[in-house]
Structure formats: C-alpha cells, structure tokens
N, C-alpha and C positions, 0 to 999 in steps of 0.2 A: 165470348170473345176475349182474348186475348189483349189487355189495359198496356203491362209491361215486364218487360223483362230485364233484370239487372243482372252483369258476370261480374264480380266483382275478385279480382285477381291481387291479394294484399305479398309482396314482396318478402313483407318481413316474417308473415306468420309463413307456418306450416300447412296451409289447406287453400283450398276454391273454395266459394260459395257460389250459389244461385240463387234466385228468388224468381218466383215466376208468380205472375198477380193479376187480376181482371178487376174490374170495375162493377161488377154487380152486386148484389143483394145478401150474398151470403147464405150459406147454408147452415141447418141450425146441427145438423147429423154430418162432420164434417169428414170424418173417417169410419165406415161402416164394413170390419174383416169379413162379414159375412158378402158385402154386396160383388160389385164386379171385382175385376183384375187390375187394371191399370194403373189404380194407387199402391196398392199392395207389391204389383213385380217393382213399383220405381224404389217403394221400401226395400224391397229386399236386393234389388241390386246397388243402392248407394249403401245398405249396411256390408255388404261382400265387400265394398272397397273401404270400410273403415270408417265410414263416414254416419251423419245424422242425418234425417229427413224429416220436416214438421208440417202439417197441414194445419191451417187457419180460415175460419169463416165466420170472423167477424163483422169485417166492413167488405165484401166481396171476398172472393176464395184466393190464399196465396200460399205459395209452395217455397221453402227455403228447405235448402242441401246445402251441409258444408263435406267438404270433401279431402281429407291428409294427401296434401302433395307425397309423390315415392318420392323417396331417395335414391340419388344416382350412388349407382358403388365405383 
C-alpha cells in the first residue's frame, strides 16, 4: 500500500522530483535487473527524459525521480 506520495515542483531549480513511499518493512534485494519489468521500464523511461531514479528499502520501499524541466525556445 501506498504510505505517500510527494510532487515537489522547486521554481528556482531546473527539474521535478517525485518520491513515492509506503510504510512497510522494506526489502532487503531492493532492485533485482534480473526480476520483473516495472522498475526497470520506470528506469529506463525517466533516464530517456534526462533524469535520475533511486530505489530505497530501508525503512519500507521509496522511489525518488528527479526530472530536468525542457526548456521553452
């Protein structure tokens, strides 16, 4: 289940982030390239936009993306 989720939209920088976070237990294997899909396509499509993506499963499992706003031309 789904704990929380934060957008955090900073003005002054360059990027979005997200963080997306639940409340449980945590996993000790928190990214496994071999296992399913789901983590890996969210990897690979915020790296297509320029961006990071970090998995964490220390105190329940939480997902931060930071994301380079485009520039308007």
């Amino acid at each position: 289940m789904i704990y929380q989720i934060f957008s955090m939209k900073n003005r002054k920088e360059e990027y979005y982030q997200m963080m997306v976070e639940d409340n449980g237990t945590g996993r000790v294997n928190v990214y496994n390239p071999q296992g399913g899909i789901g983590l890996r396509n969210m990897e690979d499509r915020v790296r297509a936009l320029g961006g990071i993506i970090t998995f964490s499963g220390e105190r329940g499992f939480r997902i931060f993306i930071s994301v380079p706003k485009k520039k308007e031309a």
